[in-house]
Backbone as a printed PyTorch tensor [residue, N CA C, xyz], in Angstrom:
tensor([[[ -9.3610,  17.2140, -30.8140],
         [-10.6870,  16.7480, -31.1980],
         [-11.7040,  17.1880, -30.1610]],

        [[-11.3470,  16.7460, -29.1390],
         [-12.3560,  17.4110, -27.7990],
         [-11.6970,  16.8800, -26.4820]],

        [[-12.6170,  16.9970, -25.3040],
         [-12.0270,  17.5100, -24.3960],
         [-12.8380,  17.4400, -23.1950]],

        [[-12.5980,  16.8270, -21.8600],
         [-13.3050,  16.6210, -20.7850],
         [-12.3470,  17.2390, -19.7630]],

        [[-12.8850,  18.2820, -19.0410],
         [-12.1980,  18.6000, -17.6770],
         [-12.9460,  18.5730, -16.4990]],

        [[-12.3170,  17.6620, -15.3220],
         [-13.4960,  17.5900, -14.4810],
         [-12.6990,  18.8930, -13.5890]],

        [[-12.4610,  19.7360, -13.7980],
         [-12.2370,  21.1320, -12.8330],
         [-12.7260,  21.6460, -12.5340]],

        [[-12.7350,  22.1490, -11.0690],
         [-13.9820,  22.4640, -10.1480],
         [-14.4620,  21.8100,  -9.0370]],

        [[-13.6720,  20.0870,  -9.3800],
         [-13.9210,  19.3440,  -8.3890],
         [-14.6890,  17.9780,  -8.8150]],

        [[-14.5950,  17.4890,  -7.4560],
         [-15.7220,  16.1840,  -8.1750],
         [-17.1220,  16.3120,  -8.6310]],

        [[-17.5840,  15.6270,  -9.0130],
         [-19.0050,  16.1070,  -9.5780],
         [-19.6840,  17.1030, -10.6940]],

        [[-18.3170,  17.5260, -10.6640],
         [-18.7170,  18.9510, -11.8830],
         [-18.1620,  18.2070, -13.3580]],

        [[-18.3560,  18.7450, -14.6500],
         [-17.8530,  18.2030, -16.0580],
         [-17.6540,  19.8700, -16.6540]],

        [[-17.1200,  19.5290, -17.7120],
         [-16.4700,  20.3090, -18.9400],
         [-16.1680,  19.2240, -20.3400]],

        [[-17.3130,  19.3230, -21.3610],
         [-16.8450,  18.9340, -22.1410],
         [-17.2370,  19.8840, -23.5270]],

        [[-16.8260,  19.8160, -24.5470],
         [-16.2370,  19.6220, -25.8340],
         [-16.3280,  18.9530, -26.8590]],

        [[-17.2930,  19.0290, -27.6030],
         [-16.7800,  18.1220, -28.6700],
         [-17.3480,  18.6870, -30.2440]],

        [[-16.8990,  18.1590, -31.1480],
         [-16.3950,  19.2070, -32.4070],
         [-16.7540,  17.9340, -33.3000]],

        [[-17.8900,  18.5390, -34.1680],
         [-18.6700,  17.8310, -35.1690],
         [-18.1180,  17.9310, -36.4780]],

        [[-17.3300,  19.1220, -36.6760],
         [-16.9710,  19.2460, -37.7160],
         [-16.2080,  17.9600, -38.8840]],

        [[-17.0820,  18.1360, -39.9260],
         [-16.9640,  17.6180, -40.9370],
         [-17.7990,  16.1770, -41.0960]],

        [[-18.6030,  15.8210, -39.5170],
         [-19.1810,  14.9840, -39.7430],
         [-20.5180,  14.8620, -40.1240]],

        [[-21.4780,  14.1070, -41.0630],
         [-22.7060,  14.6940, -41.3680],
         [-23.6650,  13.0490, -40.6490]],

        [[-23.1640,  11.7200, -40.6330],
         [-23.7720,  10.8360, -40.3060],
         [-24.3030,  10.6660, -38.9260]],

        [[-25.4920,  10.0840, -38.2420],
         [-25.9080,   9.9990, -37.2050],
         [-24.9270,   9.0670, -36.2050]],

        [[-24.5040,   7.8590, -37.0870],
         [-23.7770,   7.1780, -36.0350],
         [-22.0340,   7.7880, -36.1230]],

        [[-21.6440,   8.7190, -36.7400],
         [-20.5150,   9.5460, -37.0650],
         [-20.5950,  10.0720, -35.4020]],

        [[-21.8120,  10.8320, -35.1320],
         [-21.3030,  12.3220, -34.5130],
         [-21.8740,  11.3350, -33.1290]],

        [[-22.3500,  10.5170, -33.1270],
         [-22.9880,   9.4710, -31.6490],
         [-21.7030,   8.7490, -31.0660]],

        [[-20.7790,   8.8560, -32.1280],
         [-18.9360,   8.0570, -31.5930],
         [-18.2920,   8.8070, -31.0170]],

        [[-18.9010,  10.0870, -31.8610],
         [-18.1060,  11.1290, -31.7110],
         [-17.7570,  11.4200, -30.0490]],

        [[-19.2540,  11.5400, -30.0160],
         [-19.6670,  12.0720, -28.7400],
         [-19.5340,  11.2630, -27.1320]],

        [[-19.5970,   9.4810, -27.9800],
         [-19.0420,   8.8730, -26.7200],
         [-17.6180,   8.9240, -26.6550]],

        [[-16.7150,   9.0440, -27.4850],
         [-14.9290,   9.0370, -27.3330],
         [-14.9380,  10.4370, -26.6620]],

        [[-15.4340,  11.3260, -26.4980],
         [-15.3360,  12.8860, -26.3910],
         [-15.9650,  12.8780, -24.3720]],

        [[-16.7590,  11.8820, -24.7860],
         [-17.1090,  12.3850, -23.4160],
         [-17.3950,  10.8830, -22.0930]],

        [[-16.3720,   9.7810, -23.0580],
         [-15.8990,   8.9550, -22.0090],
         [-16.8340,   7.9710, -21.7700]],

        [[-18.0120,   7.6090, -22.4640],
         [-19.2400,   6.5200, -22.3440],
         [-18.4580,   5.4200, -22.5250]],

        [[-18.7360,   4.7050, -22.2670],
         [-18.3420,   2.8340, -21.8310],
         [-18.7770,   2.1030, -22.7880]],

        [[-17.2850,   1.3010, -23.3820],
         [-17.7340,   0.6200, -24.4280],
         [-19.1090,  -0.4560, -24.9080]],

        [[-20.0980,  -0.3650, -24.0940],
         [-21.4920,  -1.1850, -24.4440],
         [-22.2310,   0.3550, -24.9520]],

        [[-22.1390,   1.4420, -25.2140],
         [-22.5260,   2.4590, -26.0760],
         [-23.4020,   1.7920, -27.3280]],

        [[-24.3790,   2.0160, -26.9970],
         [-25.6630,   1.7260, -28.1050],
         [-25.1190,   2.0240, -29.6500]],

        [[-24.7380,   3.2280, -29.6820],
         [-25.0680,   4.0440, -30.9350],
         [-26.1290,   4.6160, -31.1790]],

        [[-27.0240,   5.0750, -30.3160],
         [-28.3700,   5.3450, -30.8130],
         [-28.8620,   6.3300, -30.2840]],

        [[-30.0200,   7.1560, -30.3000],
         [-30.4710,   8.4020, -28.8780],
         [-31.0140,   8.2700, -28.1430]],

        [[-31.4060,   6.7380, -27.5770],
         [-31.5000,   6.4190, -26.3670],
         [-30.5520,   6.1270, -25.6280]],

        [[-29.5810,   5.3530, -26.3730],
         [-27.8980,   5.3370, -25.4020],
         [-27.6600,   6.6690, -24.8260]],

        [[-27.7940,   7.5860, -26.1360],
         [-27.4140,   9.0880, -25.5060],
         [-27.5710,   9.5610, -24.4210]],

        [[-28.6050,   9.7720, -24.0020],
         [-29.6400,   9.7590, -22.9650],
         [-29.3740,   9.3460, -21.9160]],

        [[-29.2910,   7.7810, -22.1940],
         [-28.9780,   6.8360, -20.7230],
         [-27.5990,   7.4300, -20.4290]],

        [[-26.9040,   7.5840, -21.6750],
         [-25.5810,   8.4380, -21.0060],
         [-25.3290,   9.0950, -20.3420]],

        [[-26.1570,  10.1400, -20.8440],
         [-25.8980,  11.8350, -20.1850],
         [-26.8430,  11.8150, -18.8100]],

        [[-27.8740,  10.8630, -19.1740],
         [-28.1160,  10.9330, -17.7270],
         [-27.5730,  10.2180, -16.4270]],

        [[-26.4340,   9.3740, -16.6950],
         [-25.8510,   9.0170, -16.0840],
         [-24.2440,   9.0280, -15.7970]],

        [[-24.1130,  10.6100, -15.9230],
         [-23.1890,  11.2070, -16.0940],
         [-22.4330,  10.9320, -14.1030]],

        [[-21.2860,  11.1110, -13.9930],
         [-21.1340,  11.2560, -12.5500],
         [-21.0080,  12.6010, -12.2530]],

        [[-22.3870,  13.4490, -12.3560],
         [-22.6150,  14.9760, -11.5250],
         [-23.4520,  14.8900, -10.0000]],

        [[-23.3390,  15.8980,  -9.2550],
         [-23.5650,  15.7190,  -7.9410],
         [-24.3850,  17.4210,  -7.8260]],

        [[-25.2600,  16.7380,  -7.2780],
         [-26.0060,  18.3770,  -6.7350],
         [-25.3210,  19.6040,  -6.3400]],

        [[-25.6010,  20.2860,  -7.3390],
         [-25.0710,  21.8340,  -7.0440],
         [-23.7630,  22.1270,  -7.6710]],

        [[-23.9290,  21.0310,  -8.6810],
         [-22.0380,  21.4350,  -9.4960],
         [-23.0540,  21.5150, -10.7970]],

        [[-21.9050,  22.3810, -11.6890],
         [-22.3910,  23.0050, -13.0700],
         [-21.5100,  21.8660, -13.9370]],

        [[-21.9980,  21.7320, -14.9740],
         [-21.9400,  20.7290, -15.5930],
         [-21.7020,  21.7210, -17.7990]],

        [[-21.0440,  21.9270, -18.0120],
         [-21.2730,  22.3060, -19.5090],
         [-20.5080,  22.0870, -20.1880]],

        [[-21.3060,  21.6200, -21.6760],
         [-21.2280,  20.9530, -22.9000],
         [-21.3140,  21.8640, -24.0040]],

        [[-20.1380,  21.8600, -24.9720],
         [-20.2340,  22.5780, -25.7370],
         [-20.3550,  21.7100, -27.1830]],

        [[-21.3440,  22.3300, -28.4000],
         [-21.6860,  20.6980, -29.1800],
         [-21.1160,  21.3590, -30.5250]],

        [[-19.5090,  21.6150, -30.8550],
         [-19.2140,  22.7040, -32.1270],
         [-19.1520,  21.9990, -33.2980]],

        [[-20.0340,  23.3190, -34.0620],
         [-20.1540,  22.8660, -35.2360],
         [-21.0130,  21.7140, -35.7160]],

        [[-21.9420,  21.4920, -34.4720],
         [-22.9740,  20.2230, -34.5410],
         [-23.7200,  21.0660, -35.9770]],

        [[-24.3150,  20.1620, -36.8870],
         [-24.9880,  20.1580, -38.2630],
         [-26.4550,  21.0830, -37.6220]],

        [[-26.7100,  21.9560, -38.4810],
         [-28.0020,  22.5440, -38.5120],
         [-29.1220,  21.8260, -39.1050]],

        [[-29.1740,  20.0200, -38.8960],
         [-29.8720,  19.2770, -39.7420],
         [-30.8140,  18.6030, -38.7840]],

        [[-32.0360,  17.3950, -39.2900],
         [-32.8040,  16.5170, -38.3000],
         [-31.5520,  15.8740, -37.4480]],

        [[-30.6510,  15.3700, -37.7640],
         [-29.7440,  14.5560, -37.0730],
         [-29.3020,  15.5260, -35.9230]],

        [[-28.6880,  16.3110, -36.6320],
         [-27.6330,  17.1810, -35.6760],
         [-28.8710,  18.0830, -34.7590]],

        [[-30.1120,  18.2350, -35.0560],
         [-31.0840,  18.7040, -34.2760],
         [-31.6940,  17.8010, -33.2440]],

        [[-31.8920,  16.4130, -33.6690],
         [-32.1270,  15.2100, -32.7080],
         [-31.0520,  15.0630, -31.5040]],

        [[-29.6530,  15.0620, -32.0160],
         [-28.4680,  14.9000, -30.8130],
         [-28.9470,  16.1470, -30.0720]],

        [[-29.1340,  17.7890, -30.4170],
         [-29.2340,  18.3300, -29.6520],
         [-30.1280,  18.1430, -28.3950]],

        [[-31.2710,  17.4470, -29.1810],
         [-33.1030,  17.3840, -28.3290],
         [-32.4510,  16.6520, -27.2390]],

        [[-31.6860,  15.6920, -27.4060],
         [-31.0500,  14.0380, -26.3990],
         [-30.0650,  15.6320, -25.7810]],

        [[-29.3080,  16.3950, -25.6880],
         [-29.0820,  17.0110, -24.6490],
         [-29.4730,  17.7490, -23.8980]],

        [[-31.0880,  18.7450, -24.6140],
         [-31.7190,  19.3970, -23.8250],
         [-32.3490,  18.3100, -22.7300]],

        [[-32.9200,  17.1830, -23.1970],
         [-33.8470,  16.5460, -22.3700],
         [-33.0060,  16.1600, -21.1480]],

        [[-31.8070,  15.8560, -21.7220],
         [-30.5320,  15.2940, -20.7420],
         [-30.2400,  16.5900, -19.1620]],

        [[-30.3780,  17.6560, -20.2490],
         [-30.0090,  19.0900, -18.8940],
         [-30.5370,  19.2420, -17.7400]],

        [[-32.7670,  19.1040, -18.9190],
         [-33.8180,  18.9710, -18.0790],
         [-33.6290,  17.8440, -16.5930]],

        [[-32.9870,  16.8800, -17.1860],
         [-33.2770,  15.4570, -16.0790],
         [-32.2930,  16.3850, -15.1670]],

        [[-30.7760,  16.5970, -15.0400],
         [-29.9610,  16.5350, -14.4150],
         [-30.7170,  18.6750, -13.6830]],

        [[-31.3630,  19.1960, -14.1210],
         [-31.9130,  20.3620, -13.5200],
         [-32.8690,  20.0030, -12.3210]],

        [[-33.8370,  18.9300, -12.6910],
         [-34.7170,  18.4410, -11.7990],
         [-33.7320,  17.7530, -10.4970]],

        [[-32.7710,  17.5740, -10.5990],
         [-31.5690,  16.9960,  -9.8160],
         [-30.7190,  18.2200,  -8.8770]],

        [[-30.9110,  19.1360,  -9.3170],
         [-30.3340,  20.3970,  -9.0200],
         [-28.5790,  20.2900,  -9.3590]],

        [[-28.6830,  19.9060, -11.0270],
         [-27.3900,  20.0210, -11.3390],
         [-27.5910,  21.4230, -12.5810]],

        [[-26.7170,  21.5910, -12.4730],
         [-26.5350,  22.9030, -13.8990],
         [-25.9280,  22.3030, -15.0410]],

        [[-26.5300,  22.0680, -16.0820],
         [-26.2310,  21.2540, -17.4020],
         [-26.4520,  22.4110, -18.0950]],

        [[-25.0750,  22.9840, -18.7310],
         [-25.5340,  24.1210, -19.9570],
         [-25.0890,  23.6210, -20.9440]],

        [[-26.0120,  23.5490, -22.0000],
         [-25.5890,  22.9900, -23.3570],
         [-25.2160,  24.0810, -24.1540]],

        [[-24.2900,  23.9320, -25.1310],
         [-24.0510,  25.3470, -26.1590],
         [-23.7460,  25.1770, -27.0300]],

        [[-24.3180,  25.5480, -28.4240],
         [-24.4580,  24.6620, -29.3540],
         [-23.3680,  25.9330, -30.9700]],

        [[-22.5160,  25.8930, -30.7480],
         [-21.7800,  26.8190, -31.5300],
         [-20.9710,  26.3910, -32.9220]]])
């Protein structure tokens, strides 16, 4: 289903996660916390998202990338993306490397 590797060391991430077949907002928001380890008080929502990813455990100067497959070419699946660009932005101003990739 997906997949977190913290290799590279502490502070750095690798994740994964695979939309396929899901089309609902709170579908691919479960998705994404089982995939990438958020703590069961998880909103459901794209501000949880957010508070998530921005409170990821990354550390200055480690690369950080997210791959979002098969995320929907829709408002939904375009909204989760926006909650990871904004997410990259925060953790860039941090001097972390957040690459999102949206395949």
């Amino acid at each position: 289903m997906a997949g977190h590797d913290k290799g590279g060391g502490p502070g750095r991430g690798e994740w994964r996660v695979e939309f396929k077949g899901l089309r609902s907002r709170e579908s691919m928001l479960k998705r994404i916390a089982a995939s990438m380890g958020f703590p069961a008080h998880f909103g459901v929502n794209l501000d949880a998202l957010y508070d998530c990813l921005t409170d990821l455990p990354l550390s200055p100067g480690a690369d950080c990338n997210v791959t979002l497959a098969d995320l929907p070419h829709s408002a939904v699946g375009d909204a989760i993306h926006a909650a990871f660009a904004d997410a990259a932005e925060f953790w860039r101003e941090r001097g972390v490397a957040m690459r999102v990739l949206r395949d």
